[in-house]
Gaussian input, Z-matrix of N, CA and C with variables (Angstrom, degrees):
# hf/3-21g

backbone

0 1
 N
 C     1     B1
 C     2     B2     1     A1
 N     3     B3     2     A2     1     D1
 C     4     B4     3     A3     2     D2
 C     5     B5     4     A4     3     D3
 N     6     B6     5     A5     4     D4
 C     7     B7     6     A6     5     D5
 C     8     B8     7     A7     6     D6
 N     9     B9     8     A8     7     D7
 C    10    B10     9     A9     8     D8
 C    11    B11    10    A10     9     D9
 N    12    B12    11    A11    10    D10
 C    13    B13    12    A12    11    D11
 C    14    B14    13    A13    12    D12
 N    15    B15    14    A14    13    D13
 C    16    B16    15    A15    14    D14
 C    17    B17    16    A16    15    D15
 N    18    B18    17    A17    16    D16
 C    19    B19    18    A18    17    D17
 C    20    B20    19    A19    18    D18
 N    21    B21    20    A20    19    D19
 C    22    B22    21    A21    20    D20
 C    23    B23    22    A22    21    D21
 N    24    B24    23    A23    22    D22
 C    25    B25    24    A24    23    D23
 C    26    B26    25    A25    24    D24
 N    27    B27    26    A26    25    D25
 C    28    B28    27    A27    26    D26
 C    29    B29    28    A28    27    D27
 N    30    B30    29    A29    28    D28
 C    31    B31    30    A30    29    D29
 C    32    B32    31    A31    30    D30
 N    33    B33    32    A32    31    D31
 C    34    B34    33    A33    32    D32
 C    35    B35    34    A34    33    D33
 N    36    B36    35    A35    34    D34
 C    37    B37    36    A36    35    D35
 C    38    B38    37    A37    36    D36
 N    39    B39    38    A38    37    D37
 C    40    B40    39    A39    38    D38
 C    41    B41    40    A40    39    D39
 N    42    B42    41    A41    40    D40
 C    43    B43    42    A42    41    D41
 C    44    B44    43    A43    42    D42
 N    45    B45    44    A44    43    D43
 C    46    B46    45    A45    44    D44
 C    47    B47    46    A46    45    D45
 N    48    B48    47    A47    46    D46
 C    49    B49    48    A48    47    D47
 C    50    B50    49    A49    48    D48
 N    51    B51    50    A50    49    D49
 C    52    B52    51    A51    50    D50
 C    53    B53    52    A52    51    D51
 N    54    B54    53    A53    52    D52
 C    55    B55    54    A54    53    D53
 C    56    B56    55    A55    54    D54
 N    57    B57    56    A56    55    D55
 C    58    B58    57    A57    56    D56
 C    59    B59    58    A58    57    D57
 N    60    B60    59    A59    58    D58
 C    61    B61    60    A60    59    D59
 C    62    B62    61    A61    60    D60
 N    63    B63    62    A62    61    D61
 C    64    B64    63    A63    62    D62
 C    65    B65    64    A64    63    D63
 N    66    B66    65    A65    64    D64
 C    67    B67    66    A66    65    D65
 C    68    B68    67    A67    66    D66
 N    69    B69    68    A68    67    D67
 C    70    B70    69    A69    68    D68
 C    71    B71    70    A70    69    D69
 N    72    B72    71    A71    70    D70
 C    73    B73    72    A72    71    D71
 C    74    B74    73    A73    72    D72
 N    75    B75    74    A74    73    D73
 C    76    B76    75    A75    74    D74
 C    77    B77    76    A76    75    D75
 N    78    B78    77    A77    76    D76
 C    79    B79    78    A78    77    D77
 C    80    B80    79    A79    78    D78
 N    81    B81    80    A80    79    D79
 C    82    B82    81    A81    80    D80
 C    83    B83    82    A82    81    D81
 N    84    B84    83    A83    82    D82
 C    85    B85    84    A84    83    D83
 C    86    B86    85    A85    84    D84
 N    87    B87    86    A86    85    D85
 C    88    B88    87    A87    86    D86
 C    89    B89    88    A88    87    D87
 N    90    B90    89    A89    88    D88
 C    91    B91    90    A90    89    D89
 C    92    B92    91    A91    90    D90
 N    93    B93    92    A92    91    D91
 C    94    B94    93    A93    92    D92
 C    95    B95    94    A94    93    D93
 N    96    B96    95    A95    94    D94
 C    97    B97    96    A96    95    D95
 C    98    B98    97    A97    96    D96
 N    99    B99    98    A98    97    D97
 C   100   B100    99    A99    98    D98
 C   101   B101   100   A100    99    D99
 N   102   B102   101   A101   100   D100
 C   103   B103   102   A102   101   D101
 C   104   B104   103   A103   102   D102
 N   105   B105   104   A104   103   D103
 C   106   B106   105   A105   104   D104
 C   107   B107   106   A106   105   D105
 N   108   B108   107   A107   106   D106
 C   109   B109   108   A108   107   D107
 C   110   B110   109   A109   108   D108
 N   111   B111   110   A110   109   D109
 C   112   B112   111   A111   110   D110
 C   113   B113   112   A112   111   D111
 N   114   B114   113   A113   112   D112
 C   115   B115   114   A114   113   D113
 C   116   B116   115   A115   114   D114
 N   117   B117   116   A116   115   D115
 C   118   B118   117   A117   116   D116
 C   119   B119   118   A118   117   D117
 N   120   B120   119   A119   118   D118
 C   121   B121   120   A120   119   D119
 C   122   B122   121   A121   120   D120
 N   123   B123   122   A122   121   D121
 C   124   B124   123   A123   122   D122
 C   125   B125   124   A124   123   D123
 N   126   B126   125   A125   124   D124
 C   127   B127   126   A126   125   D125
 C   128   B128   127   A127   126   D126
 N   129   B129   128   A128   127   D127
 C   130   B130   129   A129   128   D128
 C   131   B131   130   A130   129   D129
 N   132   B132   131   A131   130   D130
 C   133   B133   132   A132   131   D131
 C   134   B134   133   A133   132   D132
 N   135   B135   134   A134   133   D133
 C   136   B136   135   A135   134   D134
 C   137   B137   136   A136   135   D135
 N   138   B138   137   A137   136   D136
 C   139   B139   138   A138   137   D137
 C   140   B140   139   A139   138   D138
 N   141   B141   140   A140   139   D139
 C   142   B142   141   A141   140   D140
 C   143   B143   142   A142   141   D141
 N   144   B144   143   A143   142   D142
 C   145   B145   144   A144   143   D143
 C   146   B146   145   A145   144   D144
 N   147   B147   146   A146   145   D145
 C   148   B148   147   A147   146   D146
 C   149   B149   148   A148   147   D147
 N   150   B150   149   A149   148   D148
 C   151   B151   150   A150   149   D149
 C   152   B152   151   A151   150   D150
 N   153   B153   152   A152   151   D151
 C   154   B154   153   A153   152   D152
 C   155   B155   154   A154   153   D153
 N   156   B156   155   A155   154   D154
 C   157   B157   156   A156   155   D155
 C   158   B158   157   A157   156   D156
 N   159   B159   158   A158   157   D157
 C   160   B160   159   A159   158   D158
 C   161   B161   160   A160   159   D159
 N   162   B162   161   A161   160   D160
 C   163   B163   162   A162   161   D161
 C   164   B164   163   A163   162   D162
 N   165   B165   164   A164   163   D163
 C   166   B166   165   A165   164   D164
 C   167   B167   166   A166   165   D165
 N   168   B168   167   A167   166   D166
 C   169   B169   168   A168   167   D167
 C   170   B170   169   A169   168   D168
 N   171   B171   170   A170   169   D169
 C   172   B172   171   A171   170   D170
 C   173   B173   172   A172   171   D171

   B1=1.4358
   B2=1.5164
   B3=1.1886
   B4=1.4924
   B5=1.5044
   B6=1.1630
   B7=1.9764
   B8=1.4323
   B9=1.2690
   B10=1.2697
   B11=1.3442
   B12=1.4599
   B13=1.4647
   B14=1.7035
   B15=1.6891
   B16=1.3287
   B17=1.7926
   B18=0.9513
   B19=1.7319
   B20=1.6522
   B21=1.7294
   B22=2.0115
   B23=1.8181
   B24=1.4637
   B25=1.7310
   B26=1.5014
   B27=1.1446
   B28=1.5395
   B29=2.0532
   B30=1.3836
   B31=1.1629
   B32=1.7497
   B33=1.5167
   B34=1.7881
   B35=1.5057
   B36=1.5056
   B37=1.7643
   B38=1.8448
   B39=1.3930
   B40=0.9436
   B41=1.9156
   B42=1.7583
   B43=1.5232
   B44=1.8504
   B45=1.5285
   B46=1.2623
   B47=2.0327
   B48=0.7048
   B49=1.4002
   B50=1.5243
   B51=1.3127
   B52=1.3906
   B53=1.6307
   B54=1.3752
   B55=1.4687
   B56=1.1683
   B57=0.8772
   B58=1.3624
   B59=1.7249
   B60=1.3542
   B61=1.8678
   B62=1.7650
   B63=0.7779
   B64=1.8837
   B65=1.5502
   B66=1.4348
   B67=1.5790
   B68=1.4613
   B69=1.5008
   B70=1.6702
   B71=1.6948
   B72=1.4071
   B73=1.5507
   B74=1.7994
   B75=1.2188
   B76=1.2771
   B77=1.4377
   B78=1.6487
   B79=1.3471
   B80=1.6248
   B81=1.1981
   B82=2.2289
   B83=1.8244
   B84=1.6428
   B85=1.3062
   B86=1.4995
   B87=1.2299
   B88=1.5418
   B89=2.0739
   B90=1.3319
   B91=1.2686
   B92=1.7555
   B93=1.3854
   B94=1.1667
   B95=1.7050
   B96=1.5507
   B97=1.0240
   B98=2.0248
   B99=1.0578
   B100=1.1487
   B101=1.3992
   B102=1.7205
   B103=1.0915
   B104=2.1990
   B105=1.4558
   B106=1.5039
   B107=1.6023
   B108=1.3949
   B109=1.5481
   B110=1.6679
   B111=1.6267
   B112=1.4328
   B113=1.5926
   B114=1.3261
   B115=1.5983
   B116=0.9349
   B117=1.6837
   B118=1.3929
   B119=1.0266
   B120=1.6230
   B121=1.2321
   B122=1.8066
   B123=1.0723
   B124=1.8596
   B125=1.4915
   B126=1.3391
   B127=1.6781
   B128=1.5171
   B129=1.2631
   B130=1.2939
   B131=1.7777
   B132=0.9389
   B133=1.5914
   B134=2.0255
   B135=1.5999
   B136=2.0408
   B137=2.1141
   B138=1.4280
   B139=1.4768
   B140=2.1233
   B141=1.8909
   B142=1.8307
   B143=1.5237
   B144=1.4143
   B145=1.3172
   B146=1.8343
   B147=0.8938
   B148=2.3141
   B149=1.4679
   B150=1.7501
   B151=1.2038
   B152=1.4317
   B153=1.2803
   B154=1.2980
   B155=2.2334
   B156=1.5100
   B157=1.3550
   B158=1.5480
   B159=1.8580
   B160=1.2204
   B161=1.3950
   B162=1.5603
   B163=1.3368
   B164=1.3745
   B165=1.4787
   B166=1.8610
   B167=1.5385
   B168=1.0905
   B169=1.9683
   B170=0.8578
   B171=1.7760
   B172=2.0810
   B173=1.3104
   A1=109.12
   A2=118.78
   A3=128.07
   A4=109.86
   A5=104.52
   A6=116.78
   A7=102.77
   A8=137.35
   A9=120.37
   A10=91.94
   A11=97.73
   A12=95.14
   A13=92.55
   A14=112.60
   A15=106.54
   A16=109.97
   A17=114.53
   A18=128.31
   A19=115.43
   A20=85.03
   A21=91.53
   A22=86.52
   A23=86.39
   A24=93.83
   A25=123.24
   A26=98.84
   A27=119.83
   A28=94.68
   A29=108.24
   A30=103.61
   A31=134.10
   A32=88.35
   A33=110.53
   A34=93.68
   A35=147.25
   A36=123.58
   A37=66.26
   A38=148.10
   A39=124.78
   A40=119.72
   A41=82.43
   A42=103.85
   A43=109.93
   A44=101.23
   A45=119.09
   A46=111.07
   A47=106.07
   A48=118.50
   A49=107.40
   A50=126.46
   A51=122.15
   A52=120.03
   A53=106.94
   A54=117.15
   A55=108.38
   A56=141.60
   A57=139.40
   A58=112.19
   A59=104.39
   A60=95.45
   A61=117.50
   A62=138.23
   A63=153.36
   A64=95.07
   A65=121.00
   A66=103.84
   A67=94.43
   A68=119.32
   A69=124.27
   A70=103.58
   A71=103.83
   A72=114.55
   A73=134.07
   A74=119.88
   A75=115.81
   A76=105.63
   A77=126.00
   A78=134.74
   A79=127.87
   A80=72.89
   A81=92.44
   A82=106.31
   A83=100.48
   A84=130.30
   A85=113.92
   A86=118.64
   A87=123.74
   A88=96.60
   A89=140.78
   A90=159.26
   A91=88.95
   A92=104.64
   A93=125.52
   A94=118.71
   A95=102.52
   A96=115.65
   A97=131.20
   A98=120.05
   A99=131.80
   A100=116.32
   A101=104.12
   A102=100.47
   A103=137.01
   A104=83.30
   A105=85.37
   A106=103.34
   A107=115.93
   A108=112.58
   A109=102.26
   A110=102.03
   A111=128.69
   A112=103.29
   A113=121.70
   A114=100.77
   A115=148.51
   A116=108.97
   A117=117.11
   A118=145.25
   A119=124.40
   A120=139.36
   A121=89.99
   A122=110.68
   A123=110.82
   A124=93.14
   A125=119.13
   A126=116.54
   A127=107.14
   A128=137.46
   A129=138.18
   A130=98.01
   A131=118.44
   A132=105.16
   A133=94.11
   A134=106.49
   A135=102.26
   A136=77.49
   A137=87.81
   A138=111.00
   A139=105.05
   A140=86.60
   A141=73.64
   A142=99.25
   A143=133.70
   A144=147.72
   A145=86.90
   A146=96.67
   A147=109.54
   A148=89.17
   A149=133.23
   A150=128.28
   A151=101.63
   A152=135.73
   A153=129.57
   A154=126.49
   A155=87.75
   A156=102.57
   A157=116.35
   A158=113.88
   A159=114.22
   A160=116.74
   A161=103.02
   A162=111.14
   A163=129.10
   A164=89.86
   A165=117.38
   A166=99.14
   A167=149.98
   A168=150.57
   A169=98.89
   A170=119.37
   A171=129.75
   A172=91.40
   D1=151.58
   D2=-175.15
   D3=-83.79
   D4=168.94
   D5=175.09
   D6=-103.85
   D7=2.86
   D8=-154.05
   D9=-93.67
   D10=173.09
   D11=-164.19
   D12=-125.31
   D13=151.46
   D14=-152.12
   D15=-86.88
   D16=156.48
   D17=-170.37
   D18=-38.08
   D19=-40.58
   D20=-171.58
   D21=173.35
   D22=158.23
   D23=168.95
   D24=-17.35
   D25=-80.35
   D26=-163.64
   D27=-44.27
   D28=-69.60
   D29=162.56
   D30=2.11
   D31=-100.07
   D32=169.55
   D33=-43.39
   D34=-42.48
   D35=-140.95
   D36=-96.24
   D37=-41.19
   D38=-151.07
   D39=-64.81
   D40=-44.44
   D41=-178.72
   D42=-51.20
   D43=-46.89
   D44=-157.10
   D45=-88.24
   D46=-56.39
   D47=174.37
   D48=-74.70
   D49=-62.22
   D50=-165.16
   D51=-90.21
   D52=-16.49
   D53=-174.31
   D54=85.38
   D55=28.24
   D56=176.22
   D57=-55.57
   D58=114.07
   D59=-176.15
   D60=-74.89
   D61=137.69
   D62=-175.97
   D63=-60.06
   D64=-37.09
   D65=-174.73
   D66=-149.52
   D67=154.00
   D68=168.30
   D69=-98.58
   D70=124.73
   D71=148.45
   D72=-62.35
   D73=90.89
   D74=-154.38
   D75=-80.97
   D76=6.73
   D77=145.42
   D78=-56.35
   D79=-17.88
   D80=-158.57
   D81=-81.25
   D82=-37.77
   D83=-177.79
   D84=-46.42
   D85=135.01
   D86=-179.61
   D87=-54.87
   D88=167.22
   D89=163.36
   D90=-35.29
   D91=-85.42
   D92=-156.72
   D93=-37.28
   D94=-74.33
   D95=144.14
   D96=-24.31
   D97=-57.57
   D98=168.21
   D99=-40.96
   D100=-72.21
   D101=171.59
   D102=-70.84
   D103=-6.52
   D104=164.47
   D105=-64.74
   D106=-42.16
   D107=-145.11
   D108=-60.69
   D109=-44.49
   D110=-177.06
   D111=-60.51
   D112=-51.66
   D113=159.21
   D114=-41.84
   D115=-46.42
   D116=153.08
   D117=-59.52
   D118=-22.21
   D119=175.04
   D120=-69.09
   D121=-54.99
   D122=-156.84
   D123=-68.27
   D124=-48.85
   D125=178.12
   D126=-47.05
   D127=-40.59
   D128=-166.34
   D129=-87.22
   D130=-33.04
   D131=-157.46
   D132=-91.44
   D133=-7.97
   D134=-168.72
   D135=-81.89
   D136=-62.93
   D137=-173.25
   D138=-10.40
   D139=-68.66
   D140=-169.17
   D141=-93.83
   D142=35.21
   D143=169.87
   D144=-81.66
   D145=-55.24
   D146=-156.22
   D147=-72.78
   D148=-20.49
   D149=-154.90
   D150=-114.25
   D151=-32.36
   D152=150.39
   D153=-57.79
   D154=-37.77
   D155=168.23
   D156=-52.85
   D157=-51.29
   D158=-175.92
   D159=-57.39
   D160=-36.77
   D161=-168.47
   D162=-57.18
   D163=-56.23
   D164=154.31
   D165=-30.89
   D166=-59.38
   D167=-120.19
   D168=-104.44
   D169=-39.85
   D170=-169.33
   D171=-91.83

């Protein structure tokens, strides 16, 4: 178990009461799911790729 100490209320009752896990394993993840996540990561990283680019051009 960790020392850290939790963010704020809601936090700690989440960790502690509900199980809430500290990080997701995106191995662990059903296919489907997974690969949404991985879309989204790549959609977000072209996305502000084209949005720093524009910026650069104007």
């Amino acid at each position: 178990m960790s020392d850290q100490k939790p963010f704020n209320d809601a936090v700690d009752h989440m960790k502690t009461i509900e199980g809430l896990p500290a990080q997701t394993d995106m191995e662990k993840l059903p296919k489907p799911i997974r690969y949404f996540g991985y879309f989204f990561l790549v959609f977000f990283a072209v996305s502000l790729l084209f949005i720093v680019i524009g910026v650069l051009i104007t």
